[in-house]
TILUM-74854 format. One record per residue: residue in one letter; x, y, z of N, C-alpha, C in turn. Coordinates in steps of 0.02 Angstrom, whole numbers. Example, Ala and Ser with C-alpha at 12.3 -4.5 7.8 and 13.67 -1.06 7.14 Angstrom:
<atoms>
+------+--------+--------+--------+--------+---------+--------+--------+--------+--------+
| type |  neast | nnorth |    nup | caeast | canorth |   caup |  ceast | cnorth |    cup |
+------+--------+--------+--------+--------+---------+--------+--------+--------+--------+
|    a |    660 |   -284 |    390 |    615 |    -225 |    390 |    660 |   -165 |    390 |
|    s |    642 |   -112 |    354 |    684 |     -53 |    357 |    645 |      2 |    394 |
+------+--------+--------+--------+--------+---------+--------+--------+--------+--------+
</atoms>
This chain:
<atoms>
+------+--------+--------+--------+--------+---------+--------+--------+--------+--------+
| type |  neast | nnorth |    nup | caeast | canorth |   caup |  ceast | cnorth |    cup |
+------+--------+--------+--------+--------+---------+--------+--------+--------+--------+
|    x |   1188 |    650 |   1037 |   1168 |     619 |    974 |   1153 |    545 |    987 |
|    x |   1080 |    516 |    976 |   1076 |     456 |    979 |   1129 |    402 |    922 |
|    x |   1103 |    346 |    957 |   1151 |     271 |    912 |   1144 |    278 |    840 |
|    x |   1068 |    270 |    842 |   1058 |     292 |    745 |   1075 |    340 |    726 |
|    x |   1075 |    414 |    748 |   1097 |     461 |    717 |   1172 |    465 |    690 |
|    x |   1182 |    424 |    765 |   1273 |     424 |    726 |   1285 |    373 |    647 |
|    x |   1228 |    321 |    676 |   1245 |     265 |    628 |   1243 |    289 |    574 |
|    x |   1174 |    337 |    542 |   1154 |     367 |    481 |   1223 |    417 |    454 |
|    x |   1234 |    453 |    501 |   1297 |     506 |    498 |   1336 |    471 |    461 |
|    x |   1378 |    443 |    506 |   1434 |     374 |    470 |   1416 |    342 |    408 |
|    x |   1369 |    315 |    407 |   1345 |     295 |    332 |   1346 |    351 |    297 |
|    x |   1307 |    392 |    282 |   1331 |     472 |    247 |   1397 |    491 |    212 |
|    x |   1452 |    479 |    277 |   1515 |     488 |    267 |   1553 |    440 |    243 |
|    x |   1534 |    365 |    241 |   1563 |     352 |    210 |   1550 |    341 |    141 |
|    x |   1484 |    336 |    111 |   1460 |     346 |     53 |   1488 |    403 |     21 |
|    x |   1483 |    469 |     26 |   1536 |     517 |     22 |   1604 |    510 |     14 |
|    x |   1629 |    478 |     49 |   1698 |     471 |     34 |   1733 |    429 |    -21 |
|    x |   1671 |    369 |    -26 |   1705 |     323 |    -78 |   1662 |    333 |   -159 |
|    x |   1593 |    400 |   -153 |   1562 |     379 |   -227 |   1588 |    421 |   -279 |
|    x |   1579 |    413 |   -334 |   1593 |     476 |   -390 |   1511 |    476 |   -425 |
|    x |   1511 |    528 |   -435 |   1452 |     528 |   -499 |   1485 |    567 |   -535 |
|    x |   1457 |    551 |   -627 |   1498 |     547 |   -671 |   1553 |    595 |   -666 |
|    x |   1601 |    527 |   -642 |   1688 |     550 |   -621 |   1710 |    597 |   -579 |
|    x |   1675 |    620 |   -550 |   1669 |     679 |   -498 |   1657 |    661 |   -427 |
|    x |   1722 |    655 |   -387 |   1724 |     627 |   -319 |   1666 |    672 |   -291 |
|    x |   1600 |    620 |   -257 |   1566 |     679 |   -232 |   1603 |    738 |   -138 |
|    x |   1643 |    701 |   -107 |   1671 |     727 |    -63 |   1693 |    810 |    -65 |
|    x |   1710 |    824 |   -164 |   1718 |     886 |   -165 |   1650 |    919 |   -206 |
|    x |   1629 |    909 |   -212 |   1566 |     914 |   -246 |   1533 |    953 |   -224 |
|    x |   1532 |   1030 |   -216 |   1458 |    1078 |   -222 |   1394 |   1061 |   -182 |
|    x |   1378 |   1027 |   -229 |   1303 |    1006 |   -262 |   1304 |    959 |   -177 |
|    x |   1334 |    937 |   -167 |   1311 |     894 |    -97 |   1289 |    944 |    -43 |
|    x |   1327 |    975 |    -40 |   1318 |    1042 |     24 |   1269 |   1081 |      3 |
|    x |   1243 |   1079 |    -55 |   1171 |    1110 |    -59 |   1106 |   1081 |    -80 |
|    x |   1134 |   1018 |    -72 |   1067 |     973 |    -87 |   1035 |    961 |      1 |
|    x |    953 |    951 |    -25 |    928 |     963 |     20 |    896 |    871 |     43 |
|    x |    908 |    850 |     88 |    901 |     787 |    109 |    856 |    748 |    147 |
|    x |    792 |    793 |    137 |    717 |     789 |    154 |    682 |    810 |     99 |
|    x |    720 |    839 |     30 |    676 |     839 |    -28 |    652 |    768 |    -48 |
|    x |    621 |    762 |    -64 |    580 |     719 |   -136 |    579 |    727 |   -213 |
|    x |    635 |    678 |   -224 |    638 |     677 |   -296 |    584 |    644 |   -338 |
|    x |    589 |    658 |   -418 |    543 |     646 |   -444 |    617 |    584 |   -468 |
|    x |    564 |    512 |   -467 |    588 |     451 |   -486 |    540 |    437 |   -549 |
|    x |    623 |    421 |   -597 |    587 |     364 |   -657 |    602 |    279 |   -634 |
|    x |    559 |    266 |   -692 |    563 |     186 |   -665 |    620 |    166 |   -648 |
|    x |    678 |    153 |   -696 |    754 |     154 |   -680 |    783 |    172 |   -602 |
|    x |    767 |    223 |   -588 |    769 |     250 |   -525 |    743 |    206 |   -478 |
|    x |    679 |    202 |   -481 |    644 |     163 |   -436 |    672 |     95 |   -405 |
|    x |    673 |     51 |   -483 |    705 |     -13 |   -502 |    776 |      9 |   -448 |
|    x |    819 |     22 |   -465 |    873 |      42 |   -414 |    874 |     44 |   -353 |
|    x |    814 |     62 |   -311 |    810 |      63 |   -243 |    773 |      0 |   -236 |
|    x |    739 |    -12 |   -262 |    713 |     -97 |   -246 |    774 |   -150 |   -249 |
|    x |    816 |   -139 |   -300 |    870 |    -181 |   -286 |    920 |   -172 |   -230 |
|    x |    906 |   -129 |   -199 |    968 |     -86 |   -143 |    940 |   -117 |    -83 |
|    x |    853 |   -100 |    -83 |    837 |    -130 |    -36 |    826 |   -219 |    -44 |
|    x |    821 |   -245 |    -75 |    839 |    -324 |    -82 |    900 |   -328 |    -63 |
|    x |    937 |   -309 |    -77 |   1032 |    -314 |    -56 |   1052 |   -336 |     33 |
|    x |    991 |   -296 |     46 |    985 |    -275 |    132 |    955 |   -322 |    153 |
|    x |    938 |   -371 |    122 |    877 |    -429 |    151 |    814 |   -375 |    167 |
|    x |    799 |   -338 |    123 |    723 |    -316 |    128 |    659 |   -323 |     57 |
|    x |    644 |   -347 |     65 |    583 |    -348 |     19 |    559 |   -312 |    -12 |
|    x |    569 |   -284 |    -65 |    531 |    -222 |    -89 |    471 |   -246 |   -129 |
|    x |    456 |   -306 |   -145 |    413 |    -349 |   -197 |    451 |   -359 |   -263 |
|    x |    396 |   -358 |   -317 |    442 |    -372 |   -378 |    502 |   -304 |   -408 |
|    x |    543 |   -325 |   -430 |    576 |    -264 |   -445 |    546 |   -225 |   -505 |
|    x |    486 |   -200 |   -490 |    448 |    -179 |   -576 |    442 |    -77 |   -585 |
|    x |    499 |    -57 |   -537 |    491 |       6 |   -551 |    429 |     35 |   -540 |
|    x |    397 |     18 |   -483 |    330 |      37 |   -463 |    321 |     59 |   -374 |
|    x |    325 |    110 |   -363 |    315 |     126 |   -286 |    251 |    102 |   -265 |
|    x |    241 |     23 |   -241 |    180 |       0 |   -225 |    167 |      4 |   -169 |
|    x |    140 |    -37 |   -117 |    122 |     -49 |    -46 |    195 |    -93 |     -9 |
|    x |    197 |   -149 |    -69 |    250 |    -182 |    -43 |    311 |   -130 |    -28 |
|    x |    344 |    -94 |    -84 |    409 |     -51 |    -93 |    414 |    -16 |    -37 |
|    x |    352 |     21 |    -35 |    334 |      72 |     43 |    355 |     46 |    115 |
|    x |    329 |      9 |    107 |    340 |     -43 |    162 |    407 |    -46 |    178 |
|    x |    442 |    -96 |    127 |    529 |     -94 |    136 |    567 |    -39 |    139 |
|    x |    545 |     23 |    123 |    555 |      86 |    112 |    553 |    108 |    204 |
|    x |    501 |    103 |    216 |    483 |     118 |    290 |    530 |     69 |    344 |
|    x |    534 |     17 |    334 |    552 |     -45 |    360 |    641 |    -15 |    390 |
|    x |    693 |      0 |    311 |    732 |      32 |    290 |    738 |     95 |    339 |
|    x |    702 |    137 |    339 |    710 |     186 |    359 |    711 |    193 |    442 |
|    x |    670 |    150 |    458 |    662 |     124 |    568 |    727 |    105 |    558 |
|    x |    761 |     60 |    510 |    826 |       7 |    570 |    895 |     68 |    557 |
|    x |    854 |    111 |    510 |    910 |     153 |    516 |    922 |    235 |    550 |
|    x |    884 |    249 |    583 |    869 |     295 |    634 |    816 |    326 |    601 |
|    x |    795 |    336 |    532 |    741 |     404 |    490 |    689 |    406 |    514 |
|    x |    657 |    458 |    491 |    590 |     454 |    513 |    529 |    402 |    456 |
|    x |    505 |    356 |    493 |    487 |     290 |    440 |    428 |    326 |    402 |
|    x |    437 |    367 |    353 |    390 |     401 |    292 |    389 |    349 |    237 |
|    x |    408 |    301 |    252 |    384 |     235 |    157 |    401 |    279 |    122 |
|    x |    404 |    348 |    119 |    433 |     392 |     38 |    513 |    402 |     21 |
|    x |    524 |    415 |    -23 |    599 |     422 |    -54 |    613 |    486 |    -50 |
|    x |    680 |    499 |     -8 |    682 |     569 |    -20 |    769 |    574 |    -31 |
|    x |    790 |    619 |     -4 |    873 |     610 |    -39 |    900 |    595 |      7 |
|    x |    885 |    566 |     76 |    915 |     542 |    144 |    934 |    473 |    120 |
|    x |    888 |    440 |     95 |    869 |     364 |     86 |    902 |    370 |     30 |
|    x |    901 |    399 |    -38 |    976 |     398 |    -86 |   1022 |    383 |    -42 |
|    x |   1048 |    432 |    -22 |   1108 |     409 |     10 |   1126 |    364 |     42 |
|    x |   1062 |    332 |    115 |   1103 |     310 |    141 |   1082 |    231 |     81 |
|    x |   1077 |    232 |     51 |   1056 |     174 |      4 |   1100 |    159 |    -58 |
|    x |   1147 |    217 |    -42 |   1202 |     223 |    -78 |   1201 |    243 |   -179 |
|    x |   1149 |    279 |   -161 |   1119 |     311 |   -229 |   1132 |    383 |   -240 |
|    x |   1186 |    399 |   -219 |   1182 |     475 |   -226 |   1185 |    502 |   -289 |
|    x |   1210 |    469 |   -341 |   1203 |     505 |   -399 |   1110 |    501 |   -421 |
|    x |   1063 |    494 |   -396 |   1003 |     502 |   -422 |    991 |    550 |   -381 |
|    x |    986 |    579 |   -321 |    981 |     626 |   -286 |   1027 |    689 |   -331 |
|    x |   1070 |    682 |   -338 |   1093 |     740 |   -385 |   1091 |    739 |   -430 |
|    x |   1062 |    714 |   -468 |   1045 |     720 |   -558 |    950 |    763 |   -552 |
|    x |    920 |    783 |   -477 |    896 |     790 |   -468 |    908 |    878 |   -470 |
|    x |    971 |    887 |   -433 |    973 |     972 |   -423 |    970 |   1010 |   -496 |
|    x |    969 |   1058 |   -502 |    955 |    1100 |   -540 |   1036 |   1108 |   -579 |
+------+--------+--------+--------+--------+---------+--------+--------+--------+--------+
</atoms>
């Protein structure tokens, strides 16, 4: 297992260990073990807005925070995704929830 893979892993686990979505430790949670983490969720602005601020947090640039998947967002999205082992797709999928520490939007996603 390469450096990033572990790194991403570890991040995973510990996001897991410390989040709840509404009040529900996700560690025991179902819905994690069957969520799929190369899907693509459908984002509302809110959503969006959220990962632009996650990625600002990181010292990354997403542009303005206007709930808009632009060129800039992509970018930081991609940027995001190299320093952290992914494969650099600029798109949002439920890997980048997580490791972005968004898991409750990734699961308000499952069925």
């Amino acid at each position: 297992m390469s450096r990033r893979s572990l790194l991403t892993l570890s991040l995973a686990v510990v996001i897991l260990s410390t989040a709840t979505v509404n009040g529900q430790d996700l560690e025991t949670s179902q819905d994690v073990a069957r969520l799929d983490m190369a899907a693509v969720p459908d984002l509302d602005v809110a959503s969006i807005r959220a990962i632009q601020r996650q990625l600002l947090q990181r010292a990354i640039s997403p542009g303005p925070i206007d709930g808009i998947i632009g060129p800039r967002t992509s970018g930081a999205i991609r940027l995001f995704q190299e320093r952290f082992g992914m494969k650099p797709t600029g798109n949002v999928d439920n890997q980048l929830l997580f490791s972005l520490g968004l898991p409750e939007i990734a699961l308000n996603q499952t069925p």
